[in-house]
C-alpha positions, 0 to 999 in steps of 0.5 A: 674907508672908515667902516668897521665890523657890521657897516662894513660887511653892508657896504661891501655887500651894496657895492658888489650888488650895483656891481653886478646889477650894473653888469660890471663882472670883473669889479663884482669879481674882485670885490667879492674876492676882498669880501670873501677873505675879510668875513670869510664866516659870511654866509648867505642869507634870504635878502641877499640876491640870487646873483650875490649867492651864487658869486659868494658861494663860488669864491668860498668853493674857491677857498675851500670853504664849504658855503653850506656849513656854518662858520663853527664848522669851517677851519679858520682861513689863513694868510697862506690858505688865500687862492686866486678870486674865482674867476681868475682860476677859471676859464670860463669867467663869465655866465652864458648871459653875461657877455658885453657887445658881441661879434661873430658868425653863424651857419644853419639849414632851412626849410622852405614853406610856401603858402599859396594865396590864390591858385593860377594854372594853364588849366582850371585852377579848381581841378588842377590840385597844385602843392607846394612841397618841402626842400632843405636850404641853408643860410650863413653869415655873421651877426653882432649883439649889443647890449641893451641892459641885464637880460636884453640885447639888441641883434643885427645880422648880415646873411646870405640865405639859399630858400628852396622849394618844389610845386607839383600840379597837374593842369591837364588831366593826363599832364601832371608836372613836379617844379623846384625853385632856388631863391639866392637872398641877403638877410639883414635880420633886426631883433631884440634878444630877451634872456631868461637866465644870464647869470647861469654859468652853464646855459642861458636860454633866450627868445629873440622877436624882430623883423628880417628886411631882404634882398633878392638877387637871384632866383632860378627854376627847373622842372619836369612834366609828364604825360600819362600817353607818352613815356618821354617826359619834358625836362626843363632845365635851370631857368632864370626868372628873377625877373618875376620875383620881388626883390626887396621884402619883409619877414618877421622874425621869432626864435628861441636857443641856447648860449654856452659859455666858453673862454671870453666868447660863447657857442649858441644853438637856436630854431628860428621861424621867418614869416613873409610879409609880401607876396613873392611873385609878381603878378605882372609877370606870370607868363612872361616864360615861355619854357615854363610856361608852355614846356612845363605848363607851370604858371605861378600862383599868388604865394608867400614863403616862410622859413624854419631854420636851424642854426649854430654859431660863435660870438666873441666878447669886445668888452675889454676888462 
């Protein structure tokens, strides 16, 4: 109030700007819809910020307005030429980064890979070649982000992970045998989200670092052996050893994906990497199964298990505007 001409075109351009650098979208939005309607022949130039020319630039699309001809070239806006701001005429009001606190759930597939630490077996543990193998699992559960400032956020989530996967040795010379195991945990993942691009309005990429403490409540295995001088194979059936396990564990947590912006909430896709801290098995408890032991002639080594994840999901938006 008070300012004319030069001084007030200033002002308006230093309000929006602390707007948006303070993350208030919605006030950004409508003083720009003001800005835009009294110096409708503004155009951008080289000291305005990135995120000031792209809000600009949207609402003289808004109004018709080409923002790249000059002012000479564009007709005069009238009274009755004046359209909604440009969020308003849009479902998507917001950049794929520029969400407030979130809420919402996720779902992916896992991929189990175990690292042995010192080999153990029934036989010579030099010559019985044991390797752990591959095997796909899953993991869902909801999460919530809070934001910390323009590109970080702080990330808390709650899982349930299904972790698989086999170890196949042979302990004799004529014996050989494939064991597969399912690990039933909850995950608490703590991680810090860092954005790359929040103010685009199609995609935002990020990478996420943290720590994943976990609960291990069930764990199972199950295998078959065979022997080269019978053609009768030994099946063990589903075995619960949660017994020999570590139930309470430690993973750090590196991930990188991608947000898309919907209507006040967002989908997001991304590749997460999780490497055990702890050892998993319990070393007391090595042969305390008989079945798996003496019918299946598996005996556990020393080993860690890492994770790939896939995952995808939703999160709604708790800012109120």
């Amino acid at each position: 109030n008070g300012l004319s001409g030069e001084a007030r075109k200033e002002a308006y351009k230093l309000v929006i700007n602390s707007y948006i650098f303070d993350y208030l979208t919605a006030e950004a939005d409508s003083l720009m819809d003001d800005f835009v309607r009294e110096f409708p022949n503004y155009r951008a130039v080289n000291s305005d910020p990135q995120e000031f020319v792209f809000l600009l630039d949207a609402h003289l699309t808004a109004l018709g307005i080409n923002p790249d001809k000059s002012p000479e070239e564009t007709l005069a806006l009238t009274e009755d030429s004046k359209a909604p701001g440009y969020f308003a005429r849009r479902n998507i009001t917001k950049g794929a980064g520029e969400y407030g606190n979130t809420v919402g759930f996720n779902v992916g597939a896992t991929l189990g890979i175990s690292n042995k630490l010192e080999a153990y077996s029934v036989g010579d543990p030099g010559q019985d070649d044991g390797h752990f193998g591959l095997l796909p699992g899953f993991q869902t559960g909801a999460e919530a982000n809070l934001i910390l400032n323009r590109k970080l956020e702080a990330s808390f989530g709650l899982l349930y992970n299904l972790n698989r996967f086999s170890y196949s040795a042979s302990p004799l010379s004529s014996i050989s045998y494939r064991y597969v195991e399912a690990q039933h945990q909850v995950l608490l993942p703590l991680s810090v989200l860092y954005k790359l691009n929040p103010e685009d309005r199609k995609i935002c990429y990020y990478l996420r670092g943290g720590l994943v403490p976990s609960y291990l409540f069930h764990t199972s295995g199950k295998g078959t052996r065979s022997n080269e001088t019978s053609q009768d194979d030994v099946v063990v059936d589903q075995t619960d050893i949660t017994a020999s396990r570590v139930k309470f564990n430690l993973d750090a947590l590196l991930g990188g994906g991608v947000r898309i912006p919907l209507d006040n909430a967002f989908i997001f896709g991304e590749i997460r990497w999780t490497t055990r801290l702890m050892q998993v098995n319990k070393e007391d408890m090595r042969y305390q199964n008989n079945d798996l032991t003496w019918l299946l002639y598996h005996v556990d080594s020393d080993f860690r298990v890492h994770q790939l994840s896939i995952c995808g999901g939703i999160c709604w938006d708790l800012t109120k505007e």
